[in-house]
N, CA, C and O atoms as a GROMACS GRO file, in nm:
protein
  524
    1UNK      N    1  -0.457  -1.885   4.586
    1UNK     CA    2  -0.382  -1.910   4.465
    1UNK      C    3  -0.434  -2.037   4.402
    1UNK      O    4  -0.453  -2.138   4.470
    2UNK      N    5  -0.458  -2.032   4.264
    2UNK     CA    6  -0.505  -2.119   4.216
    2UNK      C    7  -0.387  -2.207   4.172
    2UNK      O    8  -0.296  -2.148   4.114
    3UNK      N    9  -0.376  -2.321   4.189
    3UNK     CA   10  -0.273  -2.436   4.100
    3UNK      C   11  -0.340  -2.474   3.974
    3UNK      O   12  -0.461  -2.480   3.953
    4UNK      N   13  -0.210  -2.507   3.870
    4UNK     CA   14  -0.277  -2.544   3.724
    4UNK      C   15  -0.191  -2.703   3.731
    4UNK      O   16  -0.081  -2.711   3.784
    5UNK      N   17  -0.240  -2.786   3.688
    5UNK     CA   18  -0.167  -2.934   3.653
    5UNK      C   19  -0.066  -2.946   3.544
    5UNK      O   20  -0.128  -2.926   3.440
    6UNK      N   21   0.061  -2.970   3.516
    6UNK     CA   22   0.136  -2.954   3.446
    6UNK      C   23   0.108  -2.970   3.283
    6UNK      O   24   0.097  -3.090   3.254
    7UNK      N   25   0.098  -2.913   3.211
    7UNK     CA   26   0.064  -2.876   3.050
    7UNK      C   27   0.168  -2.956   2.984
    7UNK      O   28   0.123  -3.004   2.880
    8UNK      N   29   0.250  -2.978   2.998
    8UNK     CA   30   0.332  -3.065   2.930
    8UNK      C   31   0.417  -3.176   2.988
    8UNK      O   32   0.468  -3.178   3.100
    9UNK      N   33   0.422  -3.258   2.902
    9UNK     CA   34   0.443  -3.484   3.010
    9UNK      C   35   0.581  -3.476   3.075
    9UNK      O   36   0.593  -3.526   3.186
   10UNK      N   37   0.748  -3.382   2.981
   10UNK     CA   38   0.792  -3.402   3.046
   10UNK      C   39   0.853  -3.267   3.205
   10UNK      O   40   0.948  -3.188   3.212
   11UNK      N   41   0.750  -3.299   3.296
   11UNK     CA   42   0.789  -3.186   3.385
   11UNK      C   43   0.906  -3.276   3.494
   11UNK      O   44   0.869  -3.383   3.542
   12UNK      N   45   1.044  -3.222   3.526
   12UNK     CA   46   1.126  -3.278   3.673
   12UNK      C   47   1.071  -3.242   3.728
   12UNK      O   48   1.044  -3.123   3.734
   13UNK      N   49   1.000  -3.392   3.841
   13UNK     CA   50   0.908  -3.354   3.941
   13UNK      C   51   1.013  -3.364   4.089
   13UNK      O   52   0.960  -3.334   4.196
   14UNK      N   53   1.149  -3.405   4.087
   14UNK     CA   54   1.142  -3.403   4.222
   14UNK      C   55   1.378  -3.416   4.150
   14UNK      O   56   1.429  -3.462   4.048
   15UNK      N   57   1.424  -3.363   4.248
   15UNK     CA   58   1.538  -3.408   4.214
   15UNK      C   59   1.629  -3.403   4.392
   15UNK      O   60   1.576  -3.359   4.494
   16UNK      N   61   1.759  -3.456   4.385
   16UNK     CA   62   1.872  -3.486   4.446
   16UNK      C   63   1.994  -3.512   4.421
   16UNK      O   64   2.029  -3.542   4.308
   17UNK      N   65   2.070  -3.505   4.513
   17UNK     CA   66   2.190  -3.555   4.473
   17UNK      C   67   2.173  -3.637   4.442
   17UNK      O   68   2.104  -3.717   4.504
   18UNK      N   69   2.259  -3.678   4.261
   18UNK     CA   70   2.238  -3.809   4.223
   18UNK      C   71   2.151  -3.875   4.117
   18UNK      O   72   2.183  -3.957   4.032
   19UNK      N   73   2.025  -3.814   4.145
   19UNK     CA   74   1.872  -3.846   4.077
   19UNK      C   75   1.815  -3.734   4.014
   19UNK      O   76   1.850  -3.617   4.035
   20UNK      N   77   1.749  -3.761   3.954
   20UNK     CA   78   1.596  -3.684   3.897
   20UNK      C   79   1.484  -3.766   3.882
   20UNK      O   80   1.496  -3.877   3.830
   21UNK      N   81   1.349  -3.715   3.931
   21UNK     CA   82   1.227  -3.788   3.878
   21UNK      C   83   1.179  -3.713   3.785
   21UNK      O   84   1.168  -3.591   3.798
   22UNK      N   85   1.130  -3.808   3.632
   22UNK     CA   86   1.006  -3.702   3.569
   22UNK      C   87   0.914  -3.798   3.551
   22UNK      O   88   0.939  -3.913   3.515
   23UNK      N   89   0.818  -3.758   3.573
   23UNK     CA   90   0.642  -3.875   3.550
   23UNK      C   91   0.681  -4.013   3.616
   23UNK      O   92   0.703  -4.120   3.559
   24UNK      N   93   0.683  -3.980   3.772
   24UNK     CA   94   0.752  -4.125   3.849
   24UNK      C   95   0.876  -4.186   3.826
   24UNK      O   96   0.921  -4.273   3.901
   25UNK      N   97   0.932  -4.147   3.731
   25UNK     CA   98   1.015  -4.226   3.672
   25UNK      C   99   1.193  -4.198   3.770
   25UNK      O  100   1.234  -4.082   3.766
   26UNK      N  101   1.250  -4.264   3.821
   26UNK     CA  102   1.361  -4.203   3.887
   26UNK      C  103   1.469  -4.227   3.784
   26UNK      O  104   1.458  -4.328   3.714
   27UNK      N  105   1.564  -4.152   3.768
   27UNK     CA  106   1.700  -4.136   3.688
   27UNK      C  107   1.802  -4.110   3.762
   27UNK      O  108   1.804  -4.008   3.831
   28UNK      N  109   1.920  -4.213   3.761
   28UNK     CA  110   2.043  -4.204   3.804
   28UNK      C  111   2.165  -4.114   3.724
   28UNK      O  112   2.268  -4.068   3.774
   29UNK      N  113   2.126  -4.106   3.616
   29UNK     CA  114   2.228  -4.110   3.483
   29UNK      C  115   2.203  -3.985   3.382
   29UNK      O  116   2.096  -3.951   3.332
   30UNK      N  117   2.311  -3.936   3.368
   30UNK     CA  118   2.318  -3.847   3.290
   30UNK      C  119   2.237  -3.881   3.202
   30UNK      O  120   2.223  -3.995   3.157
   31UNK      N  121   2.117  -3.689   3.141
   31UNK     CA  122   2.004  -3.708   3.064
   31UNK      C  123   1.993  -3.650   2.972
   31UNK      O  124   2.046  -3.540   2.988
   32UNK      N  125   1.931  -3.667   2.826
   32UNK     CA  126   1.916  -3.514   2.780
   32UNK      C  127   1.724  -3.512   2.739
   32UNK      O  128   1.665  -3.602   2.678
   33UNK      N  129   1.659  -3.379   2.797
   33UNK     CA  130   1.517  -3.417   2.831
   33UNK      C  131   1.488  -3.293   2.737
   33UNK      O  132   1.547  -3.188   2.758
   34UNK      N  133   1.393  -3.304   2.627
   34UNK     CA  134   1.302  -3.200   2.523
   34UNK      C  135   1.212  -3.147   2.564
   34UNK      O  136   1.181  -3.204   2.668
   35UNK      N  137   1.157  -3.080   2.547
   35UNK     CA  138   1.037  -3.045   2.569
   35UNK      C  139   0.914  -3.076   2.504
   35UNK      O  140   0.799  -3.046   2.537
   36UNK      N  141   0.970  -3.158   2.381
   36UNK     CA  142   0.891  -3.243   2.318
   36UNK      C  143   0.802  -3.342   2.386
   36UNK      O  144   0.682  -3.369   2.384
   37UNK      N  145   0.908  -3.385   2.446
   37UNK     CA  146   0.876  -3.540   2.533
   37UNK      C  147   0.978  -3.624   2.484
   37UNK      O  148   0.950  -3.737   2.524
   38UNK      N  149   1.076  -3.626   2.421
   38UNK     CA  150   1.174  -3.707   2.390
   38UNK      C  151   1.263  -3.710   2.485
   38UNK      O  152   1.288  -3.593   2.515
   39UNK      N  153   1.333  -3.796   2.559
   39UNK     CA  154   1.430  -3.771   2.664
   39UNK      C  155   1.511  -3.910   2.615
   39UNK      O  156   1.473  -4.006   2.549
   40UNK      N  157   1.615  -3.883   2.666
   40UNK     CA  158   1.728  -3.998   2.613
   40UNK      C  159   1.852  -3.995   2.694
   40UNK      O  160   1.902  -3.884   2.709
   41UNK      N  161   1.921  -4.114   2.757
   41UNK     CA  162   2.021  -4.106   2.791
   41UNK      C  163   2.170  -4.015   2.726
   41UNK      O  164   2.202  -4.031   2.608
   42UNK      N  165   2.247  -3.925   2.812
   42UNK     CA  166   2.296  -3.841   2.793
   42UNK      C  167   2.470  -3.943   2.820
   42UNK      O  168   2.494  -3.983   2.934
   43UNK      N  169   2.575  -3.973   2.703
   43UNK     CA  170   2.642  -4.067   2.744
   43UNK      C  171   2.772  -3.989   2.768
   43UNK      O  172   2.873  -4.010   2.701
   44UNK      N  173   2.764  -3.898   2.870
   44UNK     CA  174   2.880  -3.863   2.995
   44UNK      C  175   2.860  -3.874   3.143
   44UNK      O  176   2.762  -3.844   3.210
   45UNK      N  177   2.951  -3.915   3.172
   45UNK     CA  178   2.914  -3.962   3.301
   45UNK      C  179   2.960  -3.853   3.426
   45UNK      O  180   2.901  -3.842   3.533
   46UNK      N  181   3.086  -3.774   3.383
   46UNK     CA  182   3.156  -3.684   3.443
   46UNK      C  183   3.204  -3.533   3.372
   46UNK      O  184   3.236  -3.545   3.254
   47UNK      N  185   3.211  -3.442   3.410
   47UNK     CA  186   3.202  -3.295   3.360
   47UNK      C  187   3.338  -3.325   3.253
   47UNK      O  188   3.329  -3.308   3.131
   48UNK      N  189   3.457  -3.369   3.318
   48UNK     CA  190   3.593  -3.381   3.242
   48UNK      C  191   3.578  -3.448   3.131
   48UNK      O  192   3.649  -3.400   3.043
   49UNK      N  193   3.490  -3.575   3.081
   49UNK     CA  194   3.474  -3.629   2.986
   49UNK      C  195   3.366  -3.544   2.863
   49UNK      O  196   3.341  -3.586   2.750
   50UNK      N  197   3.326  -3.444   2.912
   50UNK     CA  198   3.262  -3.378   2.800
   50UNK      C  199   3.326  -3.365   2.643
   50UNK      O  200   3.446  -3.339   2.636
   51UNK      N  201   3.287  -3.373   2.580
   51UNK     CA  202   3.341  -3.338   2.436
   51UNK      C  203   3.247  -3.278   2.374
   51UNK      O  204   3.131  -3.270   2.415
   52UNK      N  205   3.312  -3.206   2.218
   52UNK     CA  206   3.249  -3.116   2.093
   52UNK      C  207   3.105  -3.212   2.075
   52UNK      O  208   2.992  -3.163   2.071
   53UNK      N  209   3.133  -3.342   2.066
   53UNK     CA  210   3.025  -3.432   2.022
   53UNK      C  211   2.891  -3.422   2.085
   53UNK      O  212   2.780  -3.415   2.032
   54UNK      N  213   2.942  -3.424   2.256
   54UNK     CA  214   2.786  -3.403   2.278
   54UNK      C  215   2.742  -3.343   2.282
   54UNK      O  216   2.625  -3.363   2.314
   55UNK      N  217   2.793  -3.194   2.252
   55UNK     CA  218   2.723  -3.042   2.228
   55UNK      C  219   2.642  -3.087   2.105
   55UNK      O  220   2.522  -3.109   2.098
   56UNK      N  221   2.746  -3.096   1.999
   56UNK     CA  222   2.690  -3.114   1.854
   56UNK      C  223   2.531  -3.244   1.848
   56UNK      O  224   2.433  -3.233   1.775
   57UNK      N  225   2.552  -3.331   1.929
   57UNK     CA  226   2.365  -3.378   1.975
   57UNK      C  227   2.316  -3.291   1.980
   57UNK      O  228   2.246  -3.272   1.880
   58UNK      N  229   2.311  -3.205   2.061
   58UNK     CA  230   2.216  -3.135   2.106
   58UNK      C  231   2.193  -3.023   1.986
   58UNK      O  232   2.082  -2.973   1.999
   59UNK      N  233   2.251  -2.980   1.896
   59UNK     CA  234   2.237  -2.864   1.817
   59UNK      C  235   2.135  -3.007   1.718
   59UNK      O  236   2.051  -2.963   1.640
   60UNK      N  237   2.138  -3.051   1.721
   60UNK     CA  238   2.120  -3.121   1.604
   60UNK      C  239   1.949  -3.180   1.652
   60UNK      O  240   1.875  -3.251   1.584
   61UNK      N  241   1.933  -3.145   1.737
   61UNK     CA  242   1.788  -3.123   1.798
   61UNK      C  243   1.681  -3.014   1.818
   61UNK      O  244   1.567  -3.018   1.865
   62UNK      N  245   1.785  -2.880   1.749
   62UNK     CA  246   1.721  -2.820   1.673
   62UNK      C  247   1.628  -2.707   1.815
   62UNK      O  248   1.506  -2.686   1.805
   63UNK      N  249   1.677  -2.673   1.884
   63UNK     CA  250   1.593  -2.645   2.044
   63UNK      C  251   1.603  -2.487   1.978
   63UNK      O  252   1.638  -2.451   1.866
   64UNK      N  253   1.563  -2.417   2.086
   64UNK     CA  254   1.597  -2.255   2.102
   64UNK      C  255   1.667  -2.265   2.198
   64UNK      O  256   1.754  -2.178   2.201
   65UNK      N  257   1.668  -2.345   2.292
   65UNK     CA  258   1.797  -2.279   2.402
   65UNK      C  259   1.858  -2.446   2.470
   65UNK      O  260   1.799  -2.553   2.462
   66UNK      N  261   1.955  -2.426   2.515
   66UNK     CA  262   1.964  -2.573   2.602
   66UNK      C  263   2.002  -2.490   2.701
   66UNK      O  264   2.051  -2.378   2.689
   67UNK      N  265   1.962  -2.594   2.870
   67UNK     CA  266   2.027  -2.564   2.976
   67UNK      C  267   2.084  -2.651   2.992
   67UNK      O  268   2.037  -2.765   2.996
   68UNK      N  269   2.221  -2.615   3.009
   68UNK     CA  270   2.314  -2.732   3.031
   68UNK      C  271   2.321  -2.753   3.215
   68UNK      O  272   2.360  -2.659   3.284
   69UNK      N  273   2.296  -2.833   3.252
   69UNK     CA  274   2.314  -2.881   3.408
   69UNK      C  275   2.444  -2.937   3.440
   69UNK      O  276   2.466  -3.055   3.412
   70UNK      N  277   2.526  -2.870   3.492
   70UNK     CA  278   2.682  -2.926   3.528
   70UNK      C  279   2.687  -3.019   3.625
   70UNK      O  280   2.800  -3.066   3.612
   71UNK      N  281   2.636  -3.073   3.711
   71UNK     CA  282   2.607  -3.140   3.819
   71UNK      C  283   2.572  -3.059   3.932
   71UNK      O  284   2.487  -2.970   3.932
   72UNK      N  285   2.651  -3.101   4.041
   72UNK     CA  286   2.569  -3.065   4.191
   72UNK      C  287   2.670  -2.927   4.228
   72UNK      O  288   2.655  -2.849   4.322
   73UNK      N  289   2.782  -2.924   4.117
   73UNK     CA  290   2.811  -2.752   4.135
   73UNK      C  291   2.818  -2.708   4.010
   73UNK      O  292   2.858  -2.782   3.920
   74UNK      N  293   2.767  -2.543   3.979
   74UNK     CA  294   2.844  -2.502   3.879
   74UNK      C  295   2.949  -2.480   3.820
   74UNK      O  296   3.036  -2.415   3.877
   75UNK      N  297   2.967  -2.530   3.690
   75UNK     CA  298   3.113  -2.555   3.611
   75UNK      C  299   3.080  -2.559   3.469
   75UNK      O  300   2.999  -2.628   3.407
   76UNK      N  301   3.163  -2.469   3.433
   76UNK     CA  302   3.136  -2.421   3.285
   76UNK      C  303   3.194  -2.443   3.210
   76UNK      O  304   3.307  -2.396   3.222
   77UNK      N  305   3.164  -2.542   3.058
   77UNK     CA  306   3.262  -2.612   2.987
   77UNK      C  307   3.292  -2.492   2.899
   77UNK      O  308   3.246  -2.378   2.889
   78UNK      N  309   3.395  -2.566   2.834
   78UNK     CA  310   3.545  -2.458   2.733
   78UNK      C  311   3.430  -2.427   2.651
   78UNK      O  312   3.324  -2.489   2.639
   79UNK      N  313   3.481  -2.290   2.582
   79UNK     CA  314   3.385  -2.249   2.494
   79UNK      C  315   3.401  -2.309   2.364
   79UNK      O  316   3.328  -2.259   2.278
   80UNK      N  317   3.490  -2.417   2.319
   80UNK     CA  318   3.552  -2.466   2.203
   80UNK      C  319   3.425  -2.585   2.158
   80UNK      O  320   3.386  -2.622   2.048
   81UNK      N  321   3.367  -2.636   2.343
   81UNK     CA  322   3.248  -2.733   2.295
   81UNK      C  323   3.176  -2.717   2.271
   81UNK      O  324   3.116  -2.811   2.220
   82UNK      N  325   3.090  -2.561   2.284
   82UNK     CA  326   2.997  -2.515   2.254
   82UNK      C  327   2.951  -2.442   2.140
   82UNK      O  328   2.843  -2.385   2.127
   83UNK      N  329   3.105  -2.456   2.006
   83UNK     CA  330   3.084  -2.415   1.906
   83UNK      C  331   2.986  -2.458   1.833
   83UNK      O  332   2.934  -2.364   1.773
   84UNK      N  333   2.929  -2.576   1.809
   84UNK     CA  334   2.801  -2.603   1.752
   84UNK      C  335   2.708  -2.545   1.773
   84UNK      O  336   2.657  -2.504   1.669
   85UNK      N  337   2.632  -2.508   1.897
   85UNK     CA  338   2.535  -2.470   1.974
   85UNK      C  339   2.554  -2.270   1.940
   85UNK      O  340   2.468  -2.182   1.945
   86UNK      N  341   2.666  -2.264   1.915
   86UNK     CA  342   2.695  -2.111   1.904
   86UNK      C  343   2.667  -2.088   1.739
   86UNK      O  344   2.582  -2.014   1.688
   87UNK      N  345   2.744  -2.155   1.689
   87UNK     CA  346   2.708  -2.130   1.516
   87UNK      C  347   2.546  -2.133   1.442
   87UNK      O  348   2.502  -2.072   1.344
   88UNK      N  349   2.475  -2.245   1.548
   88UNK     CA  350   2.409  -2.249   1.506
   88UNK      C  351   2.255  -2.151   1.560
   88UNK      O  352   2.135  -2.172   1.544
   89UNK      N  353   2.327  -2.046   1.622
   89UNK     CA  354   2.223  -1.981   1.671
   89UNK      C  355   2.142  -2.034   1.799
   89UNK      O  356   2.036  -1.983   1.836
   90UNK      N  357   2.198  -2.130   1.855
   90UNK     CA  358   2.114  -2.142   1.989
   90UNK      C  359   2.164  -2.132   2.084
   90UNK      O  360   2.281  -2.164   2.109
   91UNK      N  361   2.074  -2.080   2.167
   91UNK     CA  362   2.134  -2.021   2.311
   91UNK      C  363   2.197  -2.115   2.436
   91UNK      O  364   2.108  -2.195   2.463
   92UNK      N  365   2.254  -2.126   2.479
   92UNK     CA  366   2.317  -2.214   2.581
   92UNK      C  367   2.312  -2.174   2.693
   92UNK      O  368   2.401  -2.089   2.694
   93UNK      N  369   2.245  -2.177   2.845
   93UNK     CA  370   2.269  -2.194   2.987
   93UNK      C  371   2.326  -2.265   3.018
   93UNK      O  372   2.314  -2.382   2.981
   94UNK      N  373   2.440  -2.207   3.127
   94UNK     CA  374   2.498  -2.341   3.175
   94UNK      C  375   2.452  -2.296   3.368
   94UNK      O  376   2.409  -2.186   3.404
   95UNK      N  377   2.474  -2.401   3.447
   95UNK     CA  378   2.377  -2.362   3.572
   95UNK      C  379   2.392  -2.510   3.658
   95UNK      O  380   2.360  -2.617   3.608
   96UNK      N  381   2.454  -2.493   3.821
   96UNK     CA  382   2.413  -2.636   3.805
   96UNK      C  383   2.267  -2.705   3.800
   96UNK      O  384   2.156  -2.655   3.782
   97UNK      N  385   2.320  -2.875   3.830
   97UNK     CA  386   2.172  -2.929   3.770
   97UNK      C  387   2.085  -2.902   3.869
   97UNK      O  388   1.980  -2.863   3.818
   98UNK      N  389   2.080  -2.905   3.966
   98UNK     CA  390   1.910  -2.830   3.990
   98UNK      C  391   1.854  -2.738   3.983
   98UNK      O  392   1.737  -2.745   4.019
   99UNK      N  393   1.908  -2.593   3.930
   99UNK     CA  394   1.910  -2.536   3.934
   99UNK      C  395   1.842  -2.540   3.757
   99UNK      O  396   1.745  -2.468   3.730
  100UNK      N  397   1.896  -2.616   3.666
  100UNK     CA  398   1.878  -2.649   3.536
  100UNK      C  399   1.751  -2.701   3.559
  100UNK      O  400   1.647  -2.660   3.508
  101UNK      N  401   1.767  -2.819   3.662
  101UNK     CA  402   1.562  -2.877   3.654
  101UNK      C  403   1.458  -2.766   3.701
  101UNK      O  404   1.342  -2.757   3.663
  102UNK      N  405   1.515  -2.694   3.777
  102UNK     CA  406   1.428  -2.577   3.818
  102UNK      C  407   1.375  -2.474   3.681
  102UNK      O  408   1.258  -2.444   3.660
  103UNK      N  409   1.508  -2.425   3.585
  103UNK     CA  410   1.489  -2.339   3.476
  103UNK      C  411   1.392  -2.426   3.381
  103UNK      O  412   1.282  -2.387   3.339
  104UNK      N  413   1.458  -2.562   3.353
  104UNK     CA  414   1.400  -2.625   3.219
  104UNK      C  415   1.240  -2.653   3.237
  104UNK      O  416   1.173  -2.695   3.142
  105UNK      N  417   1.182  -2.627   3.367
  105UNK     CA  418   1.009  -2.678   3.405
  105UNK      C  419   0.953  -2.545   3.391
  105UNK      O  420   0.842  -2.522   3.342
  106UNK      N  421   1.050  -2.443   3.443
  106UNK     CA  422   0.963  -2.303   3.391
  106UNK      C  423   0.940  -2.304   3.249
  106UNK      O  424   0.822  -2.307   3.214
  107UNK      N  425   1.070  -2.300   3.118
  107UNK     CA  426   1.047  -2.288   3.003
  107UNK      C  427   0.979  -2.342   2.951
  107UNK      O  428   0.906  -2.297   2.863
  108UNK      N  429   0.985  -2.494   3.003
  108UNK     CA  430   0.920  -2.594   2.898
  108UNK      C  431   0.766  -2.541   2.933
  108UNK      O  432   0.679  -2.561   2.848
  109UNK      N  433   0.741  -2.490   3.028
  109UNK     CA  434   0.544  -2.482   3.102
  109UNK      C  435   0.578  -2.388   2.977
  109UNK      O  436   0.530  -2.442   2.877
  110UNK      N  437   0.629  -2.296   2.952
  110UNK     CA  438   0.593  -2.154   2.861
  110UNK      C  439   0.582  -2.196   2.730
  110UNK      O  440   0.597  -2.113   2.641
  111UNK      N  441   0.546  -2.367   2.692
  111UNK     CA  442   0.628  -2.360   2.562
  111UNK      C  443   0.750  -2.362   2.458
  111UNK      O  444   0.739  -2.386   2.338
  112UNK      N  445   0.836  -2.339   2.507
  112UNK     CA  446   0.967  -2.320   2.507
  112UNK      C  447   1.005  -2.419   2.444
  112UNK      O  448   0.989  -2.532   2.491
  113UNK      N  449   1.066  -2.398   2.322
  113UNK     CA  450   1.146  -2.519   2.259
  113UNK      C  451   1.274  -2.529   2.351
  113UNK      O  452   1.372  -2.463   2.316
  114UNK      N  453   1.283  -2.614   2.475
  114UNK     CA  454   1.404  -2.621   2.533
  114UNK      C  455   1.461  -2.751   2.541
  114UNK      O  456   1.368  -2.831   2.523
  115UNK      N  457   1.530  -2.791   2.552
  115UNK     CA  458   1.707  -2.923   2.551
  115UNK      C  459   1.740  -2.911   2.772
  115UNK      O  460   1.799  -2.839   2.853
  116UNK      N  461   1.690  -2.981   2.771
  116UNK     CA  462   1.793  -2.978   2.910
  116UNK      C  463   1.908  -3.087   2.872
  116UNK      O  464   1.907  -3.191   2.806
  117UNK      N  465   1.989  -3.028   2.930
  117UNK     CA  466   2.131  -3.184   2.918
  117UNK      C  467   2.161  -3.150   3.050
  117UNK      O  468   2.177  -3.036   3.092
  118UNK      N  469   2.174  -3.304   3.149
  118UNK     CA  470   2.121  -3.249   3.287
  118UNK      C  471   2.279  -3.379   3.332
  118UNK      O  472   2.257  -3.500   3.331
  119UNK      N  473   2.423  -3.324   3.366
  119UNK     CA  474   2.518  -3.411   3.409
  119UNK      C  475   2.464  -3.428   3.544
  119UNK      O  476   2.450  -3.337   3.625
  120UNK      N  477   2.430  -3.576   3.566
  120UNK     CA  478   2.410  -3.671   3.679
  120UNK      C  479   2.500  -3.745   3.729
  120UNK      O  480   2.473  -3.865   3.727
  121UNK      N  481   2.639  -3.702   3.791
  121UNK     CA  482   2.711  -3.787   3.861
  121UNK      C  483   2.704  -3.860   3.919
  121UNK      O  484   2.632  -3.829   4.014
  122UNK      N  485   2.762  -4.026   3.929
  122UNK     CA  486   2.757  -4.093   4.029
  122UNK      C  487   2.810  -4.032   4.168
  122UNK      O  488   2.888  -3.941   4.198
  123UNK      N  489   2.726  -4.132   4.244
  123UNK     CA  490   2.823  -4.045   4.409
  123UNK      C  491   2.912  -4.110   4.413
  123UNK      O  492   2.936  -4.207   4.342
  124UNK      N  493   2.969  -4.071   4.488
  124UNK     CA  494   3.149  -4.105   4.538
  124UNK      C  495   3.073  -4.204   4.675
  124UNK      O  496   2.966  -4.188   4.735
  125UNK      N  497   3.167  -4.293   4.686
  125UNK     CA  498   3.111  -4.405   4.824
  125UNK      C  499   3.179  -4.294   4.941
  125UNK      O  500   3.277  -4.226   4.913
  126UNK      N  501   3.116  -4.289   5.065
  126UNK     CA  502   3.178  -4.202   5.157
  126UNK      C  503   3.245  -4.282   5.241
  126UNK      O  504   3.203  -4.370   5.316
  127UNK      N  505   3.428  -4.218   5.209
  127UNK     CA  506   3.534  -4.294   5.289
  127UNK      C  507   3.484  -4.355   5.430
  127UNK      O  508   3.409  -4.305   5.514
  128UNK      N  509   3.548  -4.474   5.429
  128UNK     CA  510   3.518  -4.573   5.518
  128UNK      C  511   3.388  -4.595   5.573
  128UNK      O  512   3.375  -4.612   5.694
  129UNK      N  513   3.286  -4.596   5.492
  129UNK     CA  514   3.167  -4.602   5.586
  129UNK      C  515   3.082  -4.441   5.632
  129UNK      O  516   2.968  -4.441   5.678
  130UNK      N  517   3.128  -4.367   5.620
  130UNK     CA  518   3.128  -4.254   5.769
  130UNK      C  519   3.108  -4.154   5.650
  130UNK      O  520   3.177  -4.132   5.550
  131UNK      N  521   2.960  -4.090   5.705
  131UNK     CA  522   2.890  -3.969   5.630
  131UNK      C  523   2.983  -3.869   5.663
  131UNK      O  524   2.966  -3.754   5.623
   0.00000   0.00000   0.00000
């Protein structure tokens, strides 16, 4: 099998609970990554704090599809936030996030005008010490 070197700058090269790497770079924090190469802090920190607003970013970036990354489980926001993204004709995945870094490196290799919005939760400290 032949390997090809990634065709476009922003590929998730490695992720975890918690993190994502793209081009060395490690990320703690909720993201939203183009396929352009534009990537920008994504300012929710937790699934419950979602609002209309930060859908409406993302329509306003003009993608063919976003995958939305819920965190480290799948959870699917109200369909009331996704009215932007719906009116305006673009398609929405929702999936959790690795599962999202997994989809958004296939599309983006294809070309793909794609939006990842990738929720990166902080971890929770594990009670008393004890994994």
């Amino acid at each position: 099998m032949k390997f090809q070197p990634d065709q476009f700058g922003t590929a998730i090269t490695a992720h975890g609970p918690g993190w994502i790497v793209i081009a060395g770079e490690r990320f703690t924090h909720s993201l939203v990554l183009h396929s352009n190469g534009e990537r920008s802090r994504w300012a929710c920190h937790h699934f419950d704090e979602l609002e209309a607003a930060h859908f409406e970013a993302l329509a306003r970036m003009q993608p063919e599809l976003v995958v939305f990354g819920s965190g480290e489980r799948l959870r699917f926001p109200r369909p009331a936030l996704l009215r932007s993204l719906i009116e305006a004709g673009i398609g929405v995945e929702t999936m959790d996030t690795p599962a999202a870094c997994r989809t958004y490196n296939i599309l983006a290799s294809e070309g793909r005008r794609v939006v990842a919005a990738l929720l990166i939760e902080p971890s929770v400290p594990e009670a008393n010490g004890l994994k």
